[in-house]
N, C-alpha and C positions, 0 to 999 in steps of 0.2 A: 544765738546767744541772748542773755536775760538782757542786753544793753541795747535791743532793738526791739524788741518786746513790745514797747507802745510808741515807736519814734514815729508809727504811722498812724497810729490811734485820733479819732477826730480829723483825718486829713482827706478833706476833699479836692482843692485845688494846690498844684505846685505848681509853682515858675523856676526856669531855668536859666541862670545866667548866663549866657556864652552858649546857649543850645548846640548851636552847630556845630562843635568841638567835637572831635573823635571819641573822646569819654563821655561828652555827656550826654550825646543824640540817641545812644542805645538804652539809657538808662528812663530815660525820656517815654522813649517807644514800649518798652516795658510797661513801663508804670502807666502809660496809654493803655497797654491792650488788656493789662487789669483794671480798666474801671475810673481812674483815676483822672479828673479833669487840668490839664497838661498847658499851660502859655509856655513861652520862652522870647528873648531879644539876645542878639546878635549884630556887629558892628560891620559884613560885610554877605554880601551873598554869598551862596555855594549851591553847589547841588545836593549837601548834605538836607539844607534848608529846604530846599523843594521836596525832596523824601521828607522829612518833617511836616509840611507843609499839606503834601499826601493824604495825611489820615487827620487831616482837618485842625492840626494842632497850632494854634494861632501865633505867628512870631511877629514880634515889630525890630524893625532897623533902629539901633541904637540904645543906648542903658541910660532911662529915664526912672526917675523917681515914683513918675503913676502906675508903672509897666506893674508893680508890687502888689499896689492894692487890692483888696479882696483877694490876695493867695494866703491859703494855711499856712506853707513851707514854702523858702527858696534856698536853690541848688546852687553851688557856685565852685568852681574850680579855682585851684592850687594861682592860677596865674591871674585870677581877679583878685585887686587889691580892697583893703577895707573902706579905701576913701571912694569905690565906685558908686554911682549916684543911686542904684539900687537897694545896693546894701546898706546905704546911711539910710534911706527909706527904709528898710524891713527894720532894722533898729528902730527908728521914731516910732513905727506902728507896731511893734513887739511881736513881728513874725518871726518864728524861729528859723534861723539860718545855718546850712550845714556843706562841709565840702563833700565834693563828689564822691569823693573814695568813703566818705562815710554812708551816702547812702550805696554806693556799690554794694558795701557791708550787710545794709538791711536787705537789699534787693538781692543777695545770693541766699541770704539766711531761710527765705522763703523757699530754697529747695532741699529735696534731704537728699541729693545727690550734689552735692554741690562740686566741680570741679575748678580750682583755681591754678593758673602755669605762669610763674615765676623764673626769674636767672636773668642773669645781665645781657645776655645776646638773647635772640631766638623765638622771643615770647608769641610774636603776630603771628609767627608763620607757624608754631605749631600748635597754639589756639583756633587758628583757623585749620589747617590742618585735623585736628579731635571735632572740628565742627563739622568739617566737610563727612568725616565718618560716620559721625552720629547722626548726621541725618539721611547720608546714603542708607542705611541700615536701621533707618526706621525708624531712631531711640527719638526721636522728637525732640532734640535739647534748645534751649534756650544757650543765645550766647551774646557774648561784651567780648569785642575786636575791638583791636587799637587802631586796625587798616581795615579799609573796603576787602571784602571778600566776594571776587565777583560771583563764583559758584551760589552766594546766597543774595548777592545784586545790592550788597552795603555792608555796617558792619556791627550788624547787630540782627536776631533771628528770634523770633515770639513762639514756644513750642509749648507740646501741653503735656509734656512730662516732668518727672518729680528730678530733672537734672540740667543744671544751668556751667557753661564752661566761661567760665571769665577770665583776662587778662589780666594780673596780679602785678605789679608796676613796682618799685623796692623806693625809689627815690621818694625824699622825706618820710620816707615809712611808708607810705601810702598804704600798701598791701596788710602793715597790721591791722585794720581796720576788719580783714576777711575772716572770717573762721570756717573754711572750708570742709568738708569729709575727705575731700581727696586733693592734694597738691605734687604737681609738676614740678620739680626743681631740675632746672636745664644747667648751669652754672652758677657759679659765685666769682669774681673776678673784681678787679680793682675799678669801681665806675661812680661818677657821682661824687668824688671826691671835695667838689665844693659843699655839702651838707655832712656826710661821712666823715670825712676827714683822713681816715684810714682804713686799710682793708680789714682788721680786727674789727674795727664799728659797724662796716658791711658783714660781718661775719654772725654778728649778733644778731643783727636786724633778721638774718635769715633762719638765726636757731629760733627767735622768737616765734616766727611764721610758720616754722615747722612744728612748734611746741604747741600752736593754736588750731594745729590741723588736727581732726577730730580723731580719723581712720587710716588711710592708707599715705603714702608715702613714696612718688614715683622719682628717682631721684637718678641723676649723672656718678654712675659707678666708676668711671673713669675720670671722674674729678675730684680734687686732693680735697678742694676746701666745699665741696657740695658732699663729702660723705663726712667730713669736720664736721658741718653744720649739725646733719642727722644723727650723730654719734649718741648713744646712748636713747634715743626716741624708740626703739623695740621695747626698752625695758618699760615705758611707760604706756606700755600697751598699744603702740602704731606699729602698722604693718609699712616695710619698707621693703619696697618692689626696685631692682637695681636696674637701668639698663646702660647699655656703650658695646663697646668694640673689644674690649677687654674677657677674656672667657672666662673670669668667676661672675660676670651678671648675669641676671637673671632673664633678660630678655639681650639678644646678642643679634647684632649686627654683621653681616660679614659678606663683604661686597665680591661679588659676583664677575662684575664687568666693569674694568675700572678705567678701558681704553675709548668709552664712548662720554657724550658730554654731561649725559645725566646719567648717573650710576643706579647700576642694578646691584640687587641683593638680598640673601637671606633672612629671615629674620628667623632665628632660634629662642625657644624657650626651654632652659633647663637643658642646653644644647641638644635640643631635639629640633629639627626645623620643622615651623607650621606652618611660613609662606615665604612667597617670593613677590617679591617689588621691584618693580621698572617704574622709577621715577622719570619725571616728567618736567620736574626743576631741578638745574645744573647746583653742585656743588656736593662735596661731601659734608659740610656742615648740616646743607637738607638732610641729608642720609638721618645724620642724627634726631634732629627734630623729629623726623618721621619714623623713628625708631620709640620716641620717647611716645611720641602721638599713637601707636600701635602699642604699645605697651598699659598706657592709661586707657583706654576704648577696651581692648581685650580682656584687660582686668575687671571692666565694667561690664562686661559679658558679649561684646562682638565678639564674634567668631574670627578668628583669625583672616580668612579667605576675603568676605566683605572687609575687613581692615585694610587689606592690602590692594582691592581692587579702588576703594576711594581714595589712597593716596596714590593711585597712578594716573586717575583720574582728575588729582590735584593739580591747577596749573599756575600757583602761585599769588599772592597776595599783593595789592596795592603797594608801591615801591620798594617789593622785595625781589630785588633784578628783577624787573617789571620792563618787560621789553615794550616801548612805545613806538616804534614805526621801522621803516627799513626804505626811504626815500633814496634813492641814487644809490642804491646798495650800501648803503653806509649804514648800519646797526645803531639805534638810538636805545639806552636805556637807561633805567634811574633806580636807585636803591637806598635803603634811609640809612645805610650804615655812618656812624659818627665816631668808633672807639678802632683803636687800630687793633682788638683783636677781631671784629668785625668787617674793618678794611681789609685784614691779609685775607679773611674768607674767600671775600667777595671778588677782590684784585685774583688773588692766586687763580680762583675760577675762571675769574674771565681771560686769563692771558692761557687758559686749556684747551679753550674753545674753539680756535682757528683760525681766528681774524689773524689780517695781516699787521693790523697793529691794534693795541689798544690808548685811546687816551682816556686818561681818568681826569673828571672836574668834580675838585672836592670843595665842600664850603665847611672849612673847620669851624666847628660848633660850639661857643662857649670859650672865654679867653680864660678860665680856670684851667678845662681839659686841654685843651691846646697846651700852654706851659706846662702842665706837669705831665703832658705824655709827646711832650715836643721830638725825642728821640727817635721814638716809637714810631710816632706819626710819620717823621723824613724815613724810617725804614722801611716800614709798608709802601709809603707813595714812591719808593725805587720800583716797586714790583711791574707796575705799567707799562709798557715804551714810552708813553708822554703823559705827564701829572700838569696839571693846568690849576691854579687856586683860585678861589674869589677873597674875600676879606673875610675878617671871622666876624660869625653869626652872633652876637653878644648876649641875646637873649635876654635873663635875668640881671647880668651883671654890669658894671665897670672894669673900662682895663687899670685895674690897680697891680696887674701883672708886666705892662707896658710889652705885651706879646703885640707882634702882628705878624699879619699871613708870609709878607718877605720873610721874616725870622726863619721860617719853616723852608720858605722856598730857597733858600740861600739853603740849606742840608737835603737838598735833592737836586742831581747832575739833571740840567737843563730843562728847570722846572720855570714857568712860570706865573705870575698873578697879576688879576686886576680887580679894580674898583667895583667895577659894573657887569651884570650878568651881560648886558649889550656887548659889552666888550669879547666879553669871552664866547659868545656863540660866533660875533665876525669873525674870530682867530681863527677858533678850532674849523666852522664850515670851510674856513680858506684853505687849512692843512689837510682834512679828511679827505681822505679817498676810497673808491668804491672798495669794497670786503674790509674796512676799518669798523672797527666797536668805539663809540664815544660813550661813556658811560659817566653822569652826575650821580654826587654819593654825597649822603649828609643827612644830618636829624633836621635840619631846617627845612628851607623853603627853597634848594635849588632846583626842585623840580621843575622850577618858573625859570631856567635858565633852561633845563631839557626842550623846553616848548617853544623856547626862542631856537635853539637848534634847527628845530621840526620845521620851524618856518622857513627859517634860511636856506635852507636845502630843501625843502616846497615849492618855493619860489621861482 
């Protein structure tokens, strides 16, 4: 697009705010392996940092006002505020400053295969998913993951072809920024609701994104408001590739083996079948993804066969039922689900699998979502044999909703909550018993209560 044209013009050095951030380490690595001279600061270690740290790209601990000087451009994510000490430096000194999803924008523009996958659930796993293909099969893509993808050992890949697969994010718009040739549309669903406001304003946001995608159009033929969105996009000259479970899509699903824990299944085109898939990660929601992920790779010219042998090969993404250990036979795992159409996925899954019980620890996410999907939320967290809560993750906001975690847990038979992740790894170790599933779920930071788990039953 003419809107990136020279955003890189005269740019030799960028700094990053927040490097170590999931969005913006890949974006980072990138613009390193073209050439481009790379600082960033960050307020705590990680191993993201160390990867970063790798390919020589210089990070200091903490957001200082010098950390800016002599950079062309600094990068900064949605959750750095205006008052951070950086960015009132890059203002003093008239650097120009931009957020990340806008250079996402520039840095996909750079490909003329650009793929972007968008929808309210699903997005990691089958962006990592199109990655894992395309690079089993040779196509060299460059990709922007929201999660570590172990098969590529982080979550971003430098490749030297003319196609890059990026994570397309919807919240505050983010994703208009992309103008992709080819977009994944997985769902549209009610999420986000604190900047939306209603599921008509999510609605737009996503005709926009379709309306800015150049060429093709992979989209959820079995969802109401993912074919609303696309409605009318043929006539303006996109090509709109359908898939689902449903037999007027164009790529079809139709599961094979539905008594084992990770489903097998056909994948048809034009109800002709061209392969078969033995997945490797539990649930029928994977199904989908992986249907979506072979539908976008195929259309790009994999061959169907390599399609299906890299997604059986796929063993799943960074806290996407991310199995983390099996101490005392007890099944420890963690998942980022935060929206209860996300929970039933995940719950329903795991209560297929065989354990003899399961306990779910959730940490609801945002005291907006909590309130307005409070029903929802006590419906799904029945699905478990035992729901255990922490307090809600606040995030961006204030309780100007006066929710708390009891609220919820008072609308699930014999749920409970506490304050402190401490708390809840003593409970749960004390109850767990050998062939038990303990499973943390949440867009947060509970994965730091899974590892208090792992130790307690270590020990």
């Amino acid at each position: 697009m003419e809107i990136y044209d020279h955003l890189l013009d005269n740019v030799k050095r960028i700094h990053f705010v927040g490097i170590g951030g999931s969005g913006m380490c890949p974006l980072a690595e990138i613009l390193h392996h073209d050439g481009y001279e790379i600082t960033g600061s960050d307020t705590a270690e990680s191993d993201t940092l160390e990867r970063i740290r790798s390919y020589g790209i210089p990070v200091t601990m903490g957001h200082k006002p010098e950390n800016v000087i002599g950079a062309d451009l600094v990068v900064y994510t949605a959750a750095v505020k205006q008052d951070n000490p950086e960015l009132v430096s890059a203002r003093e000194h008239s650097i120009p400053a931009i957020e990340r999803c806008v250079m996402l924008g520039a840095v996909t523009d750079k490909f003329k295969r650009s793929v972007a996958v968008c929808g309210t659930h699903g997005k990691t796993t089958t962006t990592s998913m199109i990655t894992q293909i395309f690079t089993m099969a040779d196509f060299d893509p460059t990709a922007v993951i929201g999660a570590k993808l172990p098969f590529i050992g982080g979550n971003s890949r430098c490749g030297k072809s003319d196609i890059i697969v990026c994570e397309a994010c919807e919240y505050v718009d983010s994703f208009l920024h992309i103008y992709p040739a080819v977009s994944v549309i997985l769902n549209v669903d009610e999420d986000h609701l604190d900047y939306f406001g209603t599921l008509d304003r999510i609605k737009e946001s996503f005709i926009k994104f379709a309306d800015q995608t150049s060429d093709t159009l992979i989209v959820n033929g079995d969802d109401e408001n993912t074919m609303f969105c696309v409605d009318g996009m043929k006539e303006k000259g996109k090509k709109i590739v359908t898939f689902g479970f449903g037999e007027n899509n164009d790529f079809r699903a139709v599961i094979t083996d539905e008594g084992s824990v990770c489903d097998s299944f056909d994948i048809l085109l034009h109800n002709e079948k061209i392969a078969t898939v033995n997945l490797s990660v539990p649930g029928k929601f994977n199904v989908m993804n992986a249907l979506a992920a072979a539908a976008a790779t195929v259309t790009l010219g994999v061959s169907p066969d390599k399609a299906a042998m890299a997604l059986e090969e796929f063993k799943g993404a960074h806290r996407r039922f991310e199995i983390l250990g099996k101490p005392r036979n007890i099944t420890v795992a963690d998942d980022f689900a935060h929206h209860p159409t996300e929970l039933r996925a995940t719950l329903t899954t795991a209560m297929k699998m065989g354990y003899n019980n399961v306990w779910a620890v959730f940490q609801p996410h945002t005291f907006s979502r909590t309130y307005q999907f409070l029903d929802e939320f006590a419906e799904v967290l029945s699905i478990p044999d035992h729901c255990i809560l922490s307090e809600i993750l606040p995030v961006r906001e204030t309780n100007i909703y006066n929710i708390y975690s009891k609220d919820l847990a008072e609308k699930i038979d014999g749920c409970v909550w506490f304050n402190t992740f401490d708390e809840i790894a003593d409970f749960v170790t004390k109850k767990a018993e050998p062939g038990d599933l303990i499973i943390t779920i949440g867009g947060g930071n509970v994965y730091m209560c899974a590892h208090k788990i792992l130790d307690r039953l270590n020990g």
